[in-house]
C-alpha positions in Angstrom: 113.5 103.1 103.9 113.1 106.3 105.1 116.7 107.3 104.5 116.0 106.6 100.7 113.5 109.4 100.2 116.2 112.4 99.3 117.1 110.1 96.5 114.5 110.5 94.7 114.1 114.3 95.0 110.9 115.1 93.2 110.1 111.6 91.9 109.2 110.9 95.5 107.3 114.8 96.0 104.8 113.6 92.9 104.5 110.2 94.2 103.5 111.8 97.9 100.6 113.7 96.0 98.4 110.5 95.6 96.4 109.6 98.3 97.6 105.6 99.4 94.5 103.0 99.3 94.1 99.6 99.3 96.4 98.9 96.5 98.3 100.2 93.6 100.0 99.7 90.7 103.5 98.1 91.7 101.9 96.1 94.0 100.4 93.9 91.2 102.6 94.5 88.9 105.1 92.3 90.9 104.5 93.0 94.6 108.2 92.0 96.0 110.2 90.8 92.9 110.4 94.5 92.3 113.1 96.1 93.7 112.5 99.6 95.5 113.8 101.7 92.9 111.4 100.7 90.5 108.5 100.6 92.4 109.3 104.0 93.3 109.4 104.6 89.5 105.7 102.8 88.9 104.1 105.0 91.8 105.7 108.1 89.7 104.3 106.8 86.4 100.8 106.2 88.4 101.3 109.7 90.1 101.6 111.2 86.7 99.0 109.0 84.3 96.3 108.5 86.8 93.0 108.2 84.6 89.8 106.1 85.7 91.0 103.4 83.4 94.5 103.0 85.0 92.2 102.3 88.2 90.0 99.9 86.8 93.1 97.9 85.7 94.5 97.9 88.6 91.2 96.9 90.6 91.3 94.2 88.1 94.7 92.7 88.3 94.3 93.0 91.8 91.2 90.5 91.6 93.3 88.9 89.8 95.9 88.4 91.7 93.8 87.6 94.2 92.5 84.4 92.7 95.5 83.1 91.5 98.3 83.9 93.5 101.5 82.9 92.6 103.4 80.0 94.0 106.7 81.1 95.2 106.8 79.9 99.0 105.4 83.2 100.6 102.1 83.7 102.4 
């Protein structure tokens, strides 16, 4: 993956400005059905709309995702 990051010139410097945690917006908006291009665009859209609502939704989908995982053969 490494090799991908020149692609996305400064797409990729705003996403580098947030600080990683436990999770994030791509991660429950579709965790691996989401190719990497588009997750790298979700991180940008977090990167640049961060608000303490955006948060809060994502602390809750993560719950929610949580309690009812999806069935697709994975972990």
């Amino acid at each position: 993956m490494p090799e991908e990051l020149p692609r996305y010139g400064r797409t990729m410097a705003k996403v580098l400005t947030v600080k990683p945690g436990i999770t994030g917006l791509w991660q429950v908006s579709g965790r691996n059905d989401i190719p990497y291009r588009q997750r790298v665009q979700i991180d940008a859209y977090y990167a640049s709309y961060r608000t303490w609502w955006l948060d809060g939704l994502i602390v809750l989908k993560t719950i929610a995702v949580m309690l009812f995982p999806r069935q697709s053969g994975g972990y």
